[in-house]
DRENFI-169923 format. One record per residue: x, z, y of N, C-alpha, C in turn; residue in three letters. Coordinates in steps of 0.1 Angstrom, whole numbers, plus 5000, padded with zeros to 4 digits. Each point is the difference from the previous one (the first is absolute). Example, Ala and Ser with C-alpha at 12.3 -4.5 7.8 and 13.67 -1.06 7.14 Angstrom:
2
5132, 5078, 4943, 4991, 5000, 5012, 5009, 5000, 5012, ala
4996, 4993, 5011, 5009, 5000, 5011, 4992, 5008, 5011, ser
END
This chain:
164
5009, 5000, 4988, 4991, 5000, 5012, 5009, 5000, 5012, unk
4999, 4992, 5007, 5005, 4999, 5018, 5002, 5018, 5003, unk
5009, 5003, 5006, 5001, 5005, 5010, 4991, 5004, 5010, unk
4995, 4991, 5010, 4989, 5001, 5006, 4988, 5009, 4997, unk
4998, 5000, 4984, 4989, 5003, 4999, 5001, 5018, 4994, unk
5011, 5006, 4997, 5004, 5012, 4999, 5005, 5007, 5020, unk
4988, 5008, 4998, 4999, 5010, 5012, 4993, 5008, 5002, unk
5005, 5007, 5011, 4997, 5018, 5000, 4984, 4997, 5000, unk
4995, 5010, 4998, 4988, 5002, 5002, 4994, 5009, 5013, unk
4990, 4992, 5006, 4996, 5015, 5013, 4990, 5008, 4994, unk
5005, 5014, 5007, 4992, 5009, 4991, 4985, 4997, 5001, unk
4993, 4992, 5008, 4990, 4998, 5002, 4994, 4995, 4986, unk
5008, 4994, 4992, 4997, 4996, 4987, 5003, 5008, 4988, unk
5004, 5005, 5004, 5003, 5011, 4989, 4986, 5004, 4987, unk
4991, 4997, 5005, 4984, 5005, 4985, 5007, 4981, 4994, unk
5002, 4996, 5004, 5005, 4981, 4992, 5008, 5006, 4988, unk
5013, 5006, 5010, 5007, 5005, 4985, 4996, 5009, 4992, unk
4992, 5012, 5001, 4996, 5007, 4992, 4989, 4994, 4995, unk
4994, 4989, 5000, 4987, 4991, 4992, 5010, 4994, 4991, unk
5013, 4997, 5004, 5009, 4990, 4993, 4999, 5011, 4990, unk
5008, 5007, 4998, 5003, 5010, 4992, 4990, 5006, 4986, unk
4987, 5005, 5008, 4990, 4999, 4993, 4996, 4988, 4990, unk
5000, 4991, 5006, 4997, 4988, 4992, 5006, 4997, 4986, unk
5014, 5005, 5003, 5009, 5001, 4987, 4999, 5010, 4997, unk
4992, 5010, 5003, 5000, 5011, 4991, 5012, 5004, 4999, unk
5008, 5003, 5010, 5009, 5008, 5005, 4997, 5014, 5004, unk
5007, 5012, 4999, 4999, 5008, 5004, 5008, 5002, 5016, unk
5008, 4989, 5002, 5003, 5001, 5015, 4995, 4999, 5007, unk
5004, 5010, 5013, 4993, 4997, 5015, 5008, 4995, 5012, unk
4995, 5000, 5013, 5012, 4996, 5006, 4999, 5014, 5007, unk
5014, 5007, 5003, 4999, 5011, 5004, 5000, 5000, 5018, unk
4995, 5007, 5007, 4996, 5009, 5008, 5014, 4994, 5008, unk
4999, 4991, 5012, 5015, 5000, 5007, 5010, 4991, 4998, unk
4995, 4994, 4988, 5013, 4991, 4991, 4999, 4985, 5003, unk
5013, 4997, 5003, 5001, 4981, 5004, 4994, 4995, 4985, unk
4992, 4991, 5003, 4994, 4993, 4988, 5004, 4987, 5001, unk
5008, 4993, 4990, 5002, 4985, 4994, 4990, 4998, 4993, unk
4996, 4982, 5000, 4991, 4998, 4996, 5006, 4981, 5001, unk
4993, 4998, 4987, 4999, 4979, 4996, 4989, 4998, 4998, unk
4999, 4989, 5003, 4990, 4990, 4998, 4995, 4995, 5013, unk
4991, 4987, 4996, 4996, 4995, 5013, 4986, 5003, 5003, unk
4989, 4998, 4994, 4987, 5005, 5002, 4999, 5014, 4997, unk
5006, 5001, 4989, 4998, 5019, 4994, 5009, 5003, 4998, unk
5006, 5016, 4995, 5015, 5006, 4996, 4997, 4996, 4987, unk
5012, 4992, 4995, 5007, 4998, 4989, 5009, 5010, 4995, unk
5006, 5008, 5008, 5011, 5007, 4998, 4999, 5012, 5009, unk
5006, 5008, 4997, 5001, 5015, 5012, 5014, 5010, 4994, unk
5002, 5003, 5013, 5006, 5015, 4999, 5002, 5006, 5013, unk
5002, 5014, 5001, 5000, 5011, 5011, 5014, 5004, 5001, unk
5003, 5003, 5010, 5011, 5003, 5003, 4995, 5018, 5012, unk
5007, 5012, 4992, 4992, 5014, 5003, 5013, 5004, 5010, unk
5003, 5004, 5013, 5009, 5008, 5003, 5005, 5009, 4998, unk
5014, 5008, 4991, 5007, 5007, 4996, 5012, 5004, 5009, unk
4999, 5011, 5004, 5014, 5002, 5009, 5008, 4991, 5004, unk
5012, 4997, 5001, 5002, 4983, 5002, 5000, 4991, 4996, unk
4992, 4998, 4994, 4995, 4987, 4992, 4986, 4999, 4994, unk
5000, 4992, 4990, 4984, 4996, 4996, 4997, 5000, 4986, unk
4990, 5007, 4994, 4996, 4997, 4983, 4991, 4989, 5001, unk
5006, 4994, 4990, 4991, 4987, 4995, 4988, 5003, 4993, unk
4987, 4996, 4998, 4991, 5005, 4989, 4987, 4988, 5004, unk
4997, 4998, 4990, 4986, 4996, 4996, 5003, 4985, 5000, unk
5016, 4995, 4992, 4998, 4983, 5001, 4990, 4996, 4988, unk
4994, 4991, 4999, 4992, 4995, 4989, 4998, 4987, 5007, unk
5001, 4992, 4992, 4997, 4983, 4999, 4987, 5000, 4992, unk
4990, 4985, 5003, 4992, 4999, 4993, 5004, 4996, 4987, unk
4991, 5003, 4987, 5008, 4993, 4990, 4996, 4985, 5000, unk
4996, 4996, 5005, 5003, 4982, 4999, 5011, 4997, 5012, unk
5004, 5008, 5002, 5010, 4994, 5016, 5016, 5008, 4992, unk
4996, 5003, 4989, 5017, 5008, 4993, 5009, 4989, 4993, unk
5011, 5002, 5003, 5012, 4987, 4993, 5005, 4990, 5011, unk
4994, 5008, 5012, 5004, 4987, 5011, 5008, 5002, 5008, unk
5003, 5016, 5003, 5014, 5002, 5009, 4990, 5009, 5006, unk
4991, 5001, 5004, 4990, 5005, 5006, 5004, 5014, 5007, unk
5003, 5006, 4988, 5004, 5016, 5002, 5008, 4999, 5009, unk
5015, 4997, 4995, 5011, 4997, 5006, 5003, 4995, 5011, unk
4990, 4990, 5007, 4996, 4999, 5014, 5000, 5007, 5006, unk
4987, 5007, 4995, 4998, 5008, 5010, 5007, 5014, 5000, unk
5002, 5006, 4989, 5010, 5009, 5003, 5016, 4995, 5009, unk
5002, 4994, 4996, 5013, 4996, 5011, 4999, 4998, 5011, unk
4988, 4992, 5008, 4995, 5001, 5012, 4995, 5016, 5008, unk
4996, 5003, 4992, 4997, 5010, 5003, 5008, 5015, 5002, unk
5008, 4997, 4990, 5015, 5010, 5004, 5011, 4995, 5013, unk
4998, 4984, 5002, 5010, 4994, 5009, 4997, 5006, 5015, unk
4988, 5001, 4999, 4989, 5006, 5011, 5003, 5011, 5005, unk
5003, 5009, 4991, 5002, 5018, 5004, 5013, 5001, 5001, unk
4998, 5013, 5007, 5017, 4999, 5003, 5005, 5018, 4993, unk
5009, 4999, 4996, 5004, 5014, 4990, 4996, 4997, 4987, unk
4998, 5015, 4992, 5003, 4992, 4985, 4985, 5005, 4997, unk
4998, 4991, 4987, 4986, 4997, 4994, 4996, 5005, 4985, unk
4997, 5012, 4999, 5004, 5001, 4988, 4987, 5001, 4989, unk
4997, 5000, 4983, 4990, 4998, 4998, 5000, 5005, 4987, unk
4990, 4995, 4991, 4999, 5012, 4985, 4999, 4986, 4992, unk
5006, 5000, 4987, 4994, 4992, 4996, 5000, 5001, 4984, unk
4990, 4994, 4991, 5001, 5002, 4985, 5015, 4993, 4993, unk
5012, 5008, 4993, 5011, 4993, 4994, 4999, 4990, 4997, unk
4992, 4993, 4996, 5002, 4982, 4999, 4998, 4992, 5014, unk
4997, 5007, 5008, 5003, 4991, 5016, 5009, 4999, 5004, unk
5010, 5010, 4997, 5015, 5002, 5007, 5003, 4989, 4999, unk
5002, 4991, 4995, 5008, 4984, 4999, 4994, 4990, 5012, unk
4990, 5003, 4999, 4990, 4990, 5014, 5004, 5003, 5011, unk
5002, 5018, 5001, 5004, 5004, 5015, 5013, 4994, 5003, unk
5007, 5007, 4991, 5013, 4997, 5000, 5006, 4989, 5003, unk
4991, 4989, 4998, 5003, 4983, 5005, 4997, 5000, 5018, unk
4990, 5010, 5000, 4997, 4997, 5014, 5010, 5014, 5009, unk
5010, 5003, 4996, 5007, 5010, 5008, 4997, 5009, 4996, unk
4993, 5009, 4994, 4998, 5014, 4999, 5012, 5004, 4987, unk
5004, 5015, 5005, 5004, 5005, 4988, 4999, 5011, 4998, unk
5004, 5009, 4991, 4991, 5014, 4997, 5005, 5006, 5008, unk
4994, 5012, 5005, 5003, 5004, 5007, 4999, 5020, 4993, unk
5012, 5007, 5004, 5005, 5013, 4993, 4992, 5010, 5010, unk
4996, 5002, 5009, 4995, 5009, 5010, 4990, 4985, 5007, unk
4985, 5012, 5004, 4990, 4996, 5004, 4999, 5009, 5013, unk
4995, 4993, 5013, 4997, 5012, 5011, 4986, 5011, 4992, unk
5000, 5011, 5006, 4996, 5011, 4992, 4986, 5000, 4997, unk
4992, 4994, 5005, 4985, 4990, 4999, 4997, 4993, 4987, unk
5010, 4992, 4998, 5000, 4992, 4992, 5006, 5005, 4983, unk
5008, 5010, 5001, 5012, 5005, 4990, 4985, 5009, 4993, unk
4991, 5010, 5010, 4992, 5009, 4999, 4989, 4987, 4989, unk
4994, 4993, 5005, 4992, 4990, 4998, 5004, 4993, 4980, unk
5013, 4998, 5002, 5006, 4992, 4991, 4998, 5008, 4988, unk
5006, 5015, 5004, 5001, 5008, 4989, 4984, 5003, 4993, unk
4987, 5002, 5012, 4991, 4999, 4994, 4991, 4991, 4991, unk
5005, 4986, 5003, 4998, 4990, 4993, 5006, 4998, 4987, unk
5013, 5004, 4999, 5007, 4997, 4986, 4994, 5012, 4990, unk
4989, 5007, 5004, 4997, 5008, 4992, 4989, 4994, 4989, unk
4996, 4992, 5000, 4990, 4993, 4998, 5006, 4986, 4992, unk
5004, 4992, 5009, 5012, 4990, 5000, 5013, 4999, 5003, unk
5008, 4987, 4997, 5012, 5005, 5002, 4999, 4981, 5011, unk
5005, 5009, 5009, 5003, 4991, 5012, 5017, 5001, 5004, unk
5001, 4989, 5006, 5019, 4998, 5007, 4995, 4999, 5013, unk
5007, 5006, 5009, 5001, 5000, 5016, 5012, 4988, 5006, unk
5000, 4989, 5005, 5007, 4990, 5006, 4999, 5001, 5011, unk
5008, 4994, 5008, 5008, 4999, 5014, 5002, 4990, 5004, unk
4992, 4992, 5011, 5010, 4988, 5007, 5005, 5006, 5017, unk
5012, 4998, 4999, 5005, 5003, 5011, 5009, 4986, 5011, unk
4997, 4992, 5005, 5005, 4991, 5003, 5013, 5000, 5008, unk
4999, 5009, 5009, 5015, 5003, 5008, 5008, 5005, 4991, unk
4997, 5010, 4993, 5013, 5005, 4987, 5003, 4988, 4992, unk
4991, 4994, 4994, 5006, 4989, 4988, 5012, 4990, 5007, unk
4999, 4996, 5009, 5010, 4994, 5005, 5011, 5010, 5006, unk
4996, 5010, 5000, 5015, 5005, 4996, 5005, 5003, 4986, unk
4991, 4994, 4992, 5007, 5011, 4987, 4995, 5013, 5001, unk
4988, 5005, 5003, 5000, 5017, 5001, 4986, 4998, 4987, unk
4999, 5010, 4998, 4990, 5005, 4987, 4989, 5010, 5011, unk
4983, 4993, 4994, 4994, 5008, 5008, 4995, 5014, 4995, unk
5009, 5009, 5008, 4997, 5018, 4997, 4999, 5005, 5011, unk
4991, 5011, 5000, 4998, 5008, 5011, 5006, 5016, 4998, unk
5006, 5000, 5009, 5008, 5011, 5000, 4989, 5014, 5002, unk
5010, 5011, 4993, 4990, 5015, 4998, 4998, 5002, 5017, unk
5001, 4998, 5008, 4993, 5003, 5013, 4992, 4993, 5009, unk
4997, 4985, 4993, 4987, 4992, 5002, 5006, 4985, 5010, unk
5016, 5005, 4997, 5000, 4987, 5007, 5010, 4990, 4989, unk
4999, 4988, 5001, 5006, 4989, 4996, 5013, 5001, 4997, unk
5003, 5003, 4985, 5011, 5001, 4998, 5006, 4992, 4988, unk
5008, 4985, 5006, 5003, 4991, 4996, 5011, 5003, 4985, unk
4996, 4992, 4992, 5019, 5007, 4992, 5000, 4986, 4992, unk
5008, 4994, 4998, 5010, 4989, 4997, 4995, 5001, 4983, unk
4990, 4985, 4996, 4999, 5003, 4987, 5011, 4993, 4994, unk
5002, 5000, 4983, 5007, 4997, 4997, 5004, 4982, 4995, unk
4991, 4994, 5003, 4997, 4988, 5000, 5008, 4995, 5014, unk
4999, 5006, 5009, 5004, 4996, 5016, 5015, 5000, 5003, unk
5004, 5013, 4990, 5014, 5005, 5000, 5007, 4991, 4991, unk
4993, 4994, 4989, 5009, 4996, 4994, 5002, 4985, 5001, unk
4994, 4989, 5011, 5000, 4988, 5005, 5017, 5002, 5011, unk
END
């Protein structure tokens, strides 16, 4: 899909995406505050939220239609959508994703701002979820995205970076 047709959403539309969601019998919403991405030309084909976290942003609620899956779809829009924000983006996701993200820059991430670490640990109780990281200013240095024990950005040289 074009370009063009992946863009933020105004909150004024916001019941669109949560009809989107319903419709697929999603348990997602769009939360309260949150930049909303969105595809398609007449309707959403595609969505995700982007939630404000101390400096940076949680990803949550991407879902593609299933007839619009195998096309790049996701990956559009996630990429656009992170290109957009500025700080790091971080997100949850079931162990067989990690490869998808991981094409699109994210990598695991060892410390979560304390929101999220709180959140993660309640989720893996149930399920077992991975926490990822895209951080755009660090990758091009070579830094690994971690947040340091006192809530700020604390870059550290992974070992992939070190050893090029």
């Amino acid at each position: 899909m074009p370009q063009e047709h992946l863009r933020l959403l105004p909150d004024a539309c916001r019941p669109l995406l949560n009809k989107f969601y319903r419709a697929h019998r999603s348990h997602m919403r769009a939360p309260p505050g949150a930049r909303c991405w969105v595809a398609g030309h007449n309707e959403i084909v595609a969505a995700l939220c982007l939630s404000r976290v101390e400096s940076g942003y949680w990803l949550t609620g991407l879902l593609v239609a299933p007839e619009q899956r195998k096309k790049g779809l996701a990956a559009s829009l996630v990429t656009r959508a992170v290109n957009e924000s500025t700080g790091p983006v971080w997100l949850f996701c079931a162990p067989e994703l990690i490869g998808f993200y991981r094409k699109l820059g994210f990598s695991e991430s060892i410390r979560l701002p304390e929101t999220l670490a709180a959140r993660l640990q309640r989720y893996n109780r149930h399920k077992t979820l991975a926490a990822l990281c895209h951080d755009a200013e660090n990758q091009v240095q070579g830094l690994r995205c971690d947040y340091g024990e006192m809530g700020s950005l604390a870059g550290k040289v992974s070992s992939r970076a070190s050893s090029s």
